[in-house]
C-alpha positions as CSV (number, residue, x, y, z in Angstrom):
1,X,87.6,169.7,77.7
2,X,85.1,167.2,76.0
3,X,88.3,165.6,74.5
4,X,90.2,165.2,77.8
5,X,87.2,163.7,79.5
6,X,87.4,161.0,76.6
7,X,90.9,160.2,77.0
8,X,89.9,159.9,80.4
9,X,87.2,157.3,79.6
10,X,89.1,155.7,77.6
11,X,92.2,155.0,79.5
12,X,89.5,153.9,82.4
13,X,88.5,151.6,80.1
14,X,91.1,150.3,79.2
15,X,92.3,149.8,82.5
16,X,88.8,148.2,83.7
17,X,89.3,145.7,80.2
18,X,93.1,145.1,82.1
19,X,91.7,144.2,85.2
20,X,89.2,141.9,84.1
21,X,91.6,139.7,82.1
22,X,93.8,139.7,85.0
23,X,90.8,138.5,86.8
24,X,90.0,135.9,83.8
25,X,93.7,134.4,84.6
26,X,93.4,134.4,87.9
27,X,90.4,132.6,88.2
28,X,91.6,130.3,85.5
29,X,94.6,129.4,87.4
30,X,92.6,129.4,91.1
31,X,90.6,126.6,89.2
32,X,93.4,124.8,87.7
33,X,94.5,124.6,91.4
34,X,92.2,123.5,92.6
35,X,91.7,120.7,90.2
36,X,95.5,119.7,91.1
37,X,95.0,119.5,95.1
38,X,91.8,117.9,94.2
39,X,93.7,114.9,92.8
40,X,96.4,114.5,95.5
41,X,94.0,115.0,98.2
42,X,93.0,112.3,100.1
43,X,95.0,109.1,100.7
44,X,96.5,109.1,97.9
45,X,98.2,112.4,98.1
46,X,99.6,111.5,101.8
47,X,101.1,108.0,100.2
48,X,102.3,110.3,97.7
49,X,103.7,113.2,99.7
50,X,105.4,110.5,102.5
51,X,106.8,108.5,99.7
52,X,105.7,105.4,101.9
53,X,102.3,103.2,101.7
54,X,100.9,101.8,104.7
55,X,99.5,98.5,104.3
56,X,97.6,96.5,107.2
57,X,97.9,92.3,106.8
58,X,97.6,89.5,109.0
59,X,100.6,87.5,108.5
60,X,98.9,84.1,109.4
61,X,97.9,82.8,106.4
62,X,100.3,80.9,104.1
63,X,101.0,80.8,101.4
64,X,99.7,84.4,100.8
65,X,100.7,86.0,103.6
66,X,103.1,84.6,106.6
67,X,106.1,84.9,108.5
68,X,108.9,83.2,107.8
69,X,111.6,81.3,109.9
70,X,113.6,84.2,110.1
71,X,110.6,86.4,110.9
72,X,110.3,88.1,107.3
73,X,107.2,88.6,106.1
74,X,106.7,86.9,102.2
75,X,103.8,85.1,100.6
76,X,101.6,85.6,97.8
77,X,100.0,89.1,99.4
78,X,103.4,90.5,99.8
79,X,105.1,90.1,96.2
80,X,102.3,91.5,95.0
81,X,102.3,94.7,97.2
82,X,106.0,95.2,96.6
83,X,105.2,95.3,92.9
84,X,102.5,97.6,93.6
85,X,104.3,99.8,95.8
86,X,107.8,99.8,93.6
87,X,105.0,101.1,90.4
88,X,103.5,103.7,92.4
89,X,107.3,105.0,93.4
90,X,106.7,104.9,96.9
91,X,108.1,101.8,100.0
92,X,106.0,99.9,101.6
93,X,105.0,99.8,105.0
94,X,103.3,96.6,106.7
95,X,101.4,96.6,110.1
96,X,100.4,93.4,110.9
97,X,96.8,93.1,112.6
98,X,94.6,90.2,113.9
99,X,92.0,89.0,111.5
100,X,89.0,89.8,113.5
101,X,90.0,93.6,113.9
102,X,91.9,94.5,110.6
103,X,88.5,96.7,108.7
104,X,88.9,98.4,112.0
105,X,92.7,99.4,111.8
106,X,91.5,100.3,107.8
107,X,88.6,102.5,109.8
108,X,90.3,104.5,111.9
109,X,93.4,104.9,109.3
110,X,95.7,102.8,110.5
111,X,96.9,102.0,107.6
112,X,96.3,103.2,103.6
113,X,94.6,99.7,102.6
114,X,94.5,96.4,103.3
115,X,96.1,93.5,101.1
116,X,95.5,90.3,102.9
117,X,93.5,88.0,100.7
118,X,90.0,89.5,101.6
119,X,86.9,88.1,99.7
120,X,84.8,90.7,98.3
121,X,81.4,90.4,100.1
122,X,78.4,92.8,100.3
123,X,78.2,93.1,104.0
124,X,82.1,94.4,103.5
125,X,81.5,96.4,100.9
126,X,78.9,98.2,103.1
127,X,81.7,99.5,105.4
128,X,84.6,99.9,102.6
129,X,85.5,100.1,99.3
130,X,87.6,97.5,97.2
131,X,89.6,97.6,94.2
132,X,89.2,95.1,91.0
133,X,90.1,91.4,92.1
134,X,93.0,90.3,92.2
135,X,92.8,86.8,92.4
136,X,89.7,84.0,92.5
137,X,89.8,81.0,94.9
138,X,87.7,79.0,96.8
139,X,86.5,77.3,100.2
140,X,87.2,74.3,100.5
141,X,86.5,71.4,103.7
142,X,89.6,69.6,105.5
143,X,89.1,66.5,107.7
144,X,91.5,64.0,109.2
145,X,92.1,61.2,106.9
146,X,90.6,58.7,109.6
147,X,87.0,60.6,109.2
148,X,83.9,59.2,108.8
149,X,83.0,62.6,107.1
150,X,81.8,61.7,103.8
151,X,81.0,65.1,102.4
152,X,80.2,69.0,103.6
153,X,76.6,67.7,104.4
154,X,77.9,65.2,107.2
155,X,79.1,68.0,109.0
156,X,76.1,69.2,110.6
157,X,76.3,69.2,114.8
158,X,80.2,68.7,114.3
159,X,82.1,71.1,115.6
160,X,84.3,72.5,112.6
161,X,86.6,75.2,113.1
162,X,87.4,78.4,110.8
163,X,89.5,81.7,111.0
164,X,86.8,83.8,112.9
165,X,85.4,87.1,110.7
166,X,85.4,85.2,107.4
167,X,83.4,84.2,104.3
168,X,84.4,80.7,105.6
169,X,82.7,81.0,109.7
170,X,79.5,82.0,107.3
171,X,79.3,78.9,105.2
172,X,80.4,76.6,108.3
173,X,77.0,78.2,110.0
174,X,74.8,78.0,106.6
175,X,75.6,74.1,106.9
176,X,74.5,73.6,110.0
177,X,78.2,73.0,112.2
178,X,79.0,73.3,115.4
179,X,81.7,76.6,115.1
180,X,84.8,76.7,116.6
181,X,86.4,80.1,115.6
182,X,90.0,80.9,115.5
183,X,92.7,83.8,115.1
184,X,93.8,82.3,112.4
185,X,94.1,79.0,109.8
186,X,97.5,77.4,111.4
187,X,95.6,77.6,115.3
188,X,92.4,75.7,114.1
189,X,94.6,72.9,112.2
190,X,96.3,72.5,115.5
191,X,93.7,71.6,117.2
192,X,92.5,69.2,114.4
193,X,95.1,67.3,114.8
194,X,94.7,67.3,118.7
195,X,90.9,66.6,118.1
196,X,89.6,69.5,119.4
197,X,87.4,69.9,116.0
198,X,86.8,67.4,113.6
199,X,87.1,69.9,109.8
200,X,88.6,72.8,108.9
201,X,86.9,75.2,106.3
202,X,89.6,77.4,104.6
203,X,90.7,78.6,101.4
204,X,91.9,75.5,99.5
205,X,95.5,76.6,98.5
206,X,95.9,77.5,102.1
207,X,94.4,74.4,103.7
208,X,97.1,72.5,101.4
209,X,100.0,74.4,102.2
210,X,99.9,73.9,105.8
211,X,99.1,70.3,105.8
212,X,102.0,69.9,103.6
213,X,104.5,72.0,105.8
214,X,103.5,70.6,109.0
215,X,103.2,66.8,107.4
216,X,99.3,66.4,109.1
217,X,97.5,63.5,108.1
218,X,94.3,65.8,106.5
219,X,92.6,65.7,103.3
220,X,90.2,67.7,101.0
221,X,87.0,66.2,101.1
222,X,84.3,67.4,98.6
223,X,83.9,70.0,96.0
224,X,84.9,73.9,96.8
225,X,81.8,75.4,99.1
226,X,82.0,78.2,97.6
227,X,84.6,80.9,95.1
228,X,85.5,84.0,96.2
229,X,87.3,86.9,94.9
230,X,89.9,88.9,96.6
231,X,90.3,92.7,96.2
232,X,92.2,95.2,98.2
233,X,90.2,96.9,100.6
234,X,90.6,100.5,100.8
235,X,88.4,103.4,103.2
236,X,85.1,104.3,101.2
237,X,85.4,107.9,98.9
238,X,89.2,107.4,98.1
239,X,88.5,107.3,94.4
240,X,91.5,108.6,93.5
241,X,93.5,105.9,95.4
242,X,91.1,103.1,93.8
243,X,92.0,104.4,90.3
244,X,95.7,104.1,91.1
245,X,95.8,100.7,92.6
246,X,93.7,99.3,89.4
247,X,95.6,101.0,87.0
248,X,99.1,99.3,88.4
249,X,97.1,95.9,88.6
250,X,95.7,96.1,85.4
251,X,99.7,96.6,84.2
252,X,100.9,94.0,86.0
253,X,97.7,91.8,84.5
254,X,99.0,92.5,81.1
255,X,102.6,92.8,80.9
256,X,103.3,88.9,83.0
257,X,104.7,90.3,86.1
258,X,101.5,89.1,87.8
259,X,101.9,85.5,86.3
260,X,105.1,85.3,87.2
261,X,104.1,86.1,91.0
262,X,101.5,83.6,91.2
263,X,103.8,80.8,89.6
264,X,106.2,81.3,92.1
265,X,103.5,80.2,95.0
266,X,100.9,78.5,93.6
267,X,102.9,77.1,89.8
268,X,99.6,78.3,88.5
269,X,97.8,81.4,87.7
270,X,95.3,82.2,89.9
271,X,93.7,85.5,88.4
C-alpha cells in the first residue's frame, strides 16, 4: 500500500514538474509576443501592415516642395520621402495641407508625419516630436531692387510679408515690421511685386528660386536672420517610428544618396 501511494506521489509530481515547464514556455512565449506587437504597434506598425505611408506637405514652397506644370508634385521634400519610403518597403502617400493648419492634420492623424521643410523649434516640439535634421538653412530678407531698405534694421514700421505660422512671421515681429501674413512664399512675392509689401522674409534657397522662375526684379539684402534646421515632424510617443525614419536617414547620410538629392536642387549639399 505505502509503495502504491509513492508511485502515486511520484507520478503527481512528475506531472505538477510537467505542467510547470509548460507554464515556463508559455509564459516565455506570451512575453516574447508581446515584445513583437510591442514594436509594430503604433504608427509604425499601421505604415507597416498597409504597405503605404502617409505623408502631409504643403506643396507651395519651391524648390523643396511644389507643384509642377503638369501638376506633379517634386522638389527637394519629395526625393527625399521617395527614398525614404522605397527603404522602408512601403509607397508613399502625399496629402497636401495649408501651412497654417498642417501640425493639426499631424494631430488628429491625418497623415503618418510631416516632411515639408519644418524648422525644429521649441514651441513645436511642445506639441510633436521630430526626427534628426535633415537639412540646415537659413532666413534670409528680399526687397525690390529699387529699395531704399539698407538692411533687416530699416525694416521696422514696414509692412513685410511672410508665409503665416513660421519661424520667419516670428523674426519679422522680433524686428519690429509691420506683418503681412500669407498662405504661402509665391502669394507674398506677388504682392511685392505689386507693392502691397515692401520685403519678404523666407528661407534663402526659396526666396532665390522664385525670383529666378518668375524673372522679379528682388534681391537679398543682408546677412541670414537666422539658421534653422529642418526635421520630420512626427505625433509625440511614436518612438518606434522615430527610430525608423533616423536609421534610413542616417543610410542615406552615409552611403551619397542624400548628396546626390540635394545636388540635383540646390548643386550643393545642404546637410
Amino acid at each position: 500500500m505505502n509503495k502504491k501511494r509513492m508511485i502515486v506521489g511520484l507520478v503527481f509530481a512528475l506531472f505538477t514538474l510537467l505542467l510547470s515547464a509548460c507554464g515556463g514556455k508559455e509564459t516565455g512565449t506570451t512575453e516574447a509576443s508581446k515584445s513583437s506587437e510591442a514594436e509594430t504597434a503604433g504608427a509604425l506598425g499601421k505604415i507597416k501592415s498597409s504597405g503605404t505611408i502617409n505623408i502631409g506637405i504643403e506643396g507651395a514652397y519651391p524648390p523643396f516642395n511644389f507643384y509642377n506644370d503638369k501638376n506633379e508634385l517634386e522638389g527637394f521634400d519629395v526625393d527625399i520621402t521617395n527614398e525614404l519610403a522605397k527603404r522602408m518597403g512601403v509607397k508613399p502617400n502625399y496629402i497636401a495641407t495649408p501651412w497654417d493648419s498642417i501640425i493639426a492634420g499631424l494631430l488628429s492623424k491625418k497623415y503618418d508625419i510631416i516632411l515639408s521643410s519644418m524648422a525644429i523649434t521649441e514651441e513645436r516640439k511642445k506639441k510633436v516630436d521630430f526626427t534628426d535634421p535633415y537639412y540646415h538653412t537659413g532666413a534670409q530678407l528680399f526687397i525690390p531692387e529699387s529699395s531704399a531698405i539698407a538692411s533687416s534694421t530699416d525694416i521696422k514700421g514696414r509692412k513685410i510679408g511672410t508665409a503665416m505660422g513660421t519661424t520667419f512671421e516670428k523674426k519679422a515681429n522680433e524686428l519690429g515690421a509691420e506683418l503681412v501674413t500669407y498662405k504661402n512664399d509665391m502669394l507674398s512675392f506677388q504682392d511685392m511685386a505689386n507693392g502691397r509689401v515692401e520685403g519678404v522674409i523666407t528661407d534663402r534657397g526659396v526666396g532665390a528660386r522664385i525670383i529666378k522662375e518668375k524673372n522679379y526684379p528682388f534681391k537679398p539684402i543682408g546677412d541670414p536672420l537666422l539658421k534653422d534646421a529642418a526635421g520630420i515632424a512626427l505625433n509625440k510617443n511614436e518612438e518606434a517610428l522615430r527610430v525608423e525614419l533616423n536609421k534610413h536617414l542616417e543610410a542615406m547620410l552615409s552611403d551619397g544618396t542624400y548628396e546626390q538629392i540635394s545636388k540635383k536642387w540646390f548643386d550643393q549639399d545642404i546637410r
